[in-house]
N, C-alpha and C positions, 0 to 999 in steps of 0.2 A: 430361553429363560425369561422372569417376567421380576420385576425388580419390584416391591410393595411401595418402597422409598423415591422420591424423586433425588437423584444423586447430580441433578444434572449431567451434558456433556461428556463432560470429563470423568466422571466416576461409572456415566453404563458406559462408558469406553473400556476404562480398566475392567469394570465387570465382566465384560464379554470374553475380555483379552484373559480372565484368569479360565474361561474355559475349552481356552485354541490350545491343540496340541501338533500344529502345526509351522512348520516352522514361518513361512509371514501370514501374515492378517490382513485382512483388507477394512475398513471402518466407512459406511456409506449412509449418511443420516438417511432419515426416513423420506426426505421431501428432495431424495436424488436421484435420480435414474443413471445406473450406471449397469452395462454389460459385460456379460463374462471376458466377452472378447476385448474389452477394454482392459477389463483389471489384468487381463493375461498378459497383453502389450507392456505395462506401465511395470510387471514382475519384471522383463524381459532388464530391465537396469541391475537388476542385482547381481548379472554376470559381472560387473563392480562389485567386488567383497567388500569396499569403504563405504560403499550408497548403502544407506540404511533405511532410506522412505522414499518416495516418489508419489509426486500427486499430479494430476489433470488438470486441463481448462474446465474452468466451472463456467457454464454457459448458463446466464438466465434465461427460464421457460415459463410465456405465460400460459395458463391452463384453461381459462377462462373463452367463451366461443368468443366472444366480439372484447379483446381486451383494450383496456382502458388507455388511456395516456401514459399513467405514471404504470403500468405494468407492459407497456412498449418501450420505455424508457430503461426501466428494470432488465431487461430482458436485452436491453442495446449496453447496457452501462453498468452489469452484476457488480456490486462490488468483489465477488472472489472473482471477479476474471482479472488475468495478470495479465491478460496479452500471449501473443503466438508465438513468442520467442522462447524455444528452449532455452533452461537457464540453468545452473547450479545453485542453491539458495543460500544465502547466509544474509545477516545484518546489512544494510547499508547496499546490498550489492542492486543489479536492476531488478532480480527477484529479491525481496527480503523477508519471506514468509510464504507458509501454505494455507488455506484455508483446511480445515478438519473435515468437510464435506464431504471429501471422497480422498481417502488416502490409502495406500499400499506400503506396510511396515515390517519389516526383520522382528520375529516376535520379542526374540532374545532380547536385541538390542535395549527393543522399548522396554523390557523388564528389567532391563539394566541399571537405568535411569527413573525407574521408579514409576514409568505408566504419565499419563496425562497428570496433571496437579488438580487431582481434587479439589482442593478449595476456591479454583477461579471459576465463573461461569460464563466467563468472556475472555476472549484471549488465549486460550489452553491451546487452541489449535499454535498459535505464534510462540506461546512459552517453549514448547515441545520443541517444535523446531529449532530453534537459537539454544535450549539445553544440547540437542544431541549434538548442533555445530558446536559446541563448548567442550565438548567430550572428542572432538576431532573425528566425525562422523559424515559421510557428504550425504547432503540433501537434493532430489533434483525436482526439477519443474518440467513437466513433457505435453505441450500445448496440442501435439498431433493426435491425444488423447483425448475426448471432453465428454462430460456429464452433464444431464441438465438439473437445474435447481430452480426450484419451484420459486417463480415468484409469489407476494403476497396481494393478494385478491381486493383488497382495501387499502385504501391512501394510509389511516389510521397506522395500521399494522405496518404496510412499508415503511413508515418515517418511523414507527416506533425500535423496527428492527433498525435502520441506523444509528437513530439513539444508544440502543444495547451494543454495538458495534463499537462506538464512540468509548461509552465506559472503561473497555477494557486498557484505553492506554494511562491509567494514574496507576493499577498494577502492574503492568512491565515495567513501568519506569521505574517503580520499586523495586524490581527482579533485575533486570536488568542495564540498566542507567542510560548511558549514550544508544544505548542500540537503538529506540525506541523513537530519537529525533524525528519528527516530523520535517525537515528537512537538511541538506547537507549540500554544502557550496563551499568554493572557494571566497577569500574576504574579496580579493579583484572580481570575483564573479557578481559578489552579492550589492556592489557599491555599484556595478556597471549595469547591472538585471535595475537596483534603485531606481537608479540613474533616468532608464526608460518609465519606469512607471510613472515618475515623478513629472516626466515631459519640462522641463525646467527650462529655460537658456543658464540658467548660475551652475546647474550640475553638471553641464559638458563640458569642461575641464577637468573636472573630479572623475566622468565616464571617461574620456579619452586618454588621460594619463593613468588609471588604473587598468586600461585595456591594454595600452602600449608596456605598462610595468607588467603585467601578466604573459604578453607575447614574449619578451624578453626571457623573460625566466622559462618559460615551458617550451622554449627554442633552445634554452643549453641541457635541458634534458632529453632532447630528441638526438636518436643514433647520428653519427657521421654519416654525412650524406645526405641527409632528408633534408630534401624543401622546406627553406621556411614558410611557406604557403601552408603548411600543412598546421603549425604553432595559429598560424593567424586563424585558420577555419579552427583548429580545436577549442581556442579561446571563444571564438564568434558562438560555437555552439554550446559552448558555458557558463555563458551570459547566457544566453536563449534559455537555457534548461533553470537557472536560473531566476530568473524574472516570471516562468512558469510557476517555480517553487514559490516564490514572495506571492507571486498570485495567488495560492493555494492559502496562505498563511494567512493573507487578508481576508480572506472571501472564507475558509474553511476552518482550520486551526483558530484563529484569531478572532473571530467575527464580532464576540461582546465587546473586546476593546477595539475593534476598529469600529464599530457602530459609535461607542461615546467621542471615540478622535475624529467622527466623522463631523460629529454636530458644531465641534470646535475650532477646526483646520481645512483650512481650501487646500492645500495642499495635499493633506491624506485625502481628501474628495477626487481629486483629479488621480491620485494613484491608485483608487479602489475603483474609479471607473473602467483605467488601461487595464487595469485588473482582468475585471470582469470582460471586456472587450479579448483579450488575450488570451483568457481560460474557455469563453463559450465558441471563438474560431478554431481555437484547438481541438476543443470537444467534438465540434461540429465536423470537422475536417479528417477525425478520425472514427467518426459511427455516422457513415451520411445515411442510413437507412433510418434515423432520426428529423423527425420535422423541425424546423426553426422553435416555435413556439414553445413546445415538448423539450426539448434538448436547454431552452432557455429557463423552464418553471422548474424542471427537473433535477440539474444542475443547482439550482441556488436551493434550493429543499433538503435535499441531498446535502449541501453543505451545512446549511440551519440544522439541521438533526442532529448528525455527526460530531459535529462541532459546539455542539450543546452538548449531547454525551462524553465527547472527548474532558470538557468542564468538570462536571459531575464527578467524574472518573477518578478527576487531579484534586478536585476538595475532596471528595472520600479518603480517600488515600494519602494524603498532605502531600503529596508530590508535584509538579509540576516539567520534571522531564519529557513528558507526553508533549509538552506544549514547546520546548527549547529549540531552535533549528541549532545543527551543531558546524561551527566555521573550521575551516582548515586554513593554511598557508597555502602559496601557491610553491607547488614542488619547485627544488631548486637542487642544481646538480654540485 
């Protein structure tokens, strides 16, 4: 069928879906390459009557003969790839979303729920997903699966697509509120991750005793029996996951006000440095088929876009949930 209107997205989703008389559907933008043998693999979950979608590893493809930097970069660093751990998806969890690129759905279900939400032209693929987890539906992620997604040919068009990427979070946060956090930590995680960034000698009292009051507590929730070694590594890598996230917030999430606290404070200077030091060894250390240079210009682009869309997104919409990290307590028994 041939649609006269641009409906975006979300509505030639729905269109197509009003003419499956099948019971699931599979939804594969145009700039994805996916095989039959694929989508047949990724059905294979719905021997789960509760799984209602499942999606693949979206792998960037450059298309291009001699591609470029920021389209090796793309291609090392897709934003829809989640990584190779199967996962079950919902809010908050390690997977917290699917991208729409290449999905497999229970036709019923989706008509259930009303089909993709017409009115967003970003984000639909995430709304969809966290609706049907609200409806008590399981969502999965299957990375043994992957498609490739075209990257974008031009610097222009790549940053612009992160930008459009960026927007969609001042509508979720409107739809959905907390789900949407850009980051989530324990408070002993988020004072101790500080802590590091900040490189202080005045803050290692405040890191060490909010480490050791962390150990404590998440040692009387651990079974009889277990090592307290085990409290002390769970903490260590929750500060680490941590101080990742606060890296993200500075450098990503955050960037217009940390540029103006940059011009005013040695101290946020020196924690947007470890920042940046801590997020590009990371980066680097997990796509080493990335050159230094590349993975360096890439990275901070990539945040500048995104994080200018994410902006956007939150004044359009008057919200600002897109931009909140959400704090918990530290579990106690």
């Amino acid at each position: 069928m041939v649609l006269t209107d641009n409906l975006g997205p979300a509505g030639a989703r729905n269109a197509g879906l009003e003419q499956v008389t099948t019971p699931f559907v599979a939804f594969v933008d145009s700039d994805v390459t996916a095989t039959p043998e694929t989508l047949l693999h990724l059905g294979g979950h719905f021997g789960d009557e509760l799984v209602c979608l499942v999606g693949p590893l979206v792998d960037g493809t450059a298309r291009s003969a001699r591609p470029r930097w920021f389209e090796r970069y793309d291609a090392a660093a897709s934003s829809l790839d989640l990584g190779t751990r199967p996962a079950s998806v919902s809010p908050g969890a390690s997977v917290g979303w699917l991208p729409g690129a290449c999905l497999v759905v229970r036709a019923e279900v989706l008509r259930s729920v009303g089909g993709f939400n017409p009115s967003m032209r970003v984000g639909e693929d995430v709304d969809l997903v966290w609706r049907l987890v609200d409806h008590g539906h399981r969502v999965r992620y299957e990375p043994s699966c992957r498609v490739g997604h075209d990257t974008r040919s031009s610097m222009q068009a790549w940053l612009a697509r992160k930008f459009i990427y960026g927007t969609g979070g001042g509508a979720l946060g409107l739809k959905h509120g907390d789900a949407v956090a850009p980051a989530r930590m324990s408070v002993a995680s988020a004072v101790v991750g500080a802590a590091l960034l900040l490189r202080r000698r005045r803050a290692v009292p405040a890191a060490v005793g909010s480490a050791v009051w962390a150990t404590l507590r998440v040692a009387r929730t651990l079974p009889p029996g277990a090592p307290r070694s085990l409290a002390v590594r769970l903490v260590l890598e929750g500060t680490m996951w941590a101080a990742r996230q606060e890296s993200s917030l500075l450098l990503r999430h955050w960037w217009p006000l940390t540029a103006i606290a940059c011009a005013r404070s040695t101290a946020v200077r020196r924690a947007v440095l470890s920042a940046a030091v801590l997020d590009l060894a990371v980066f680097v250390h997990e796509r080493p088929q990335l050159d230094l240079p590349s993975a360096a210009a890439g990275r901070r682009l990539d945040d500048l876009a995104y994080g200018l869309g994410l902006w956007v997104g939150a004044v359009r919409h008057r919200s600002v949930r897109c931009l909140l990290p959400r704090l918990r307590s530290t579990p106690r028994r």
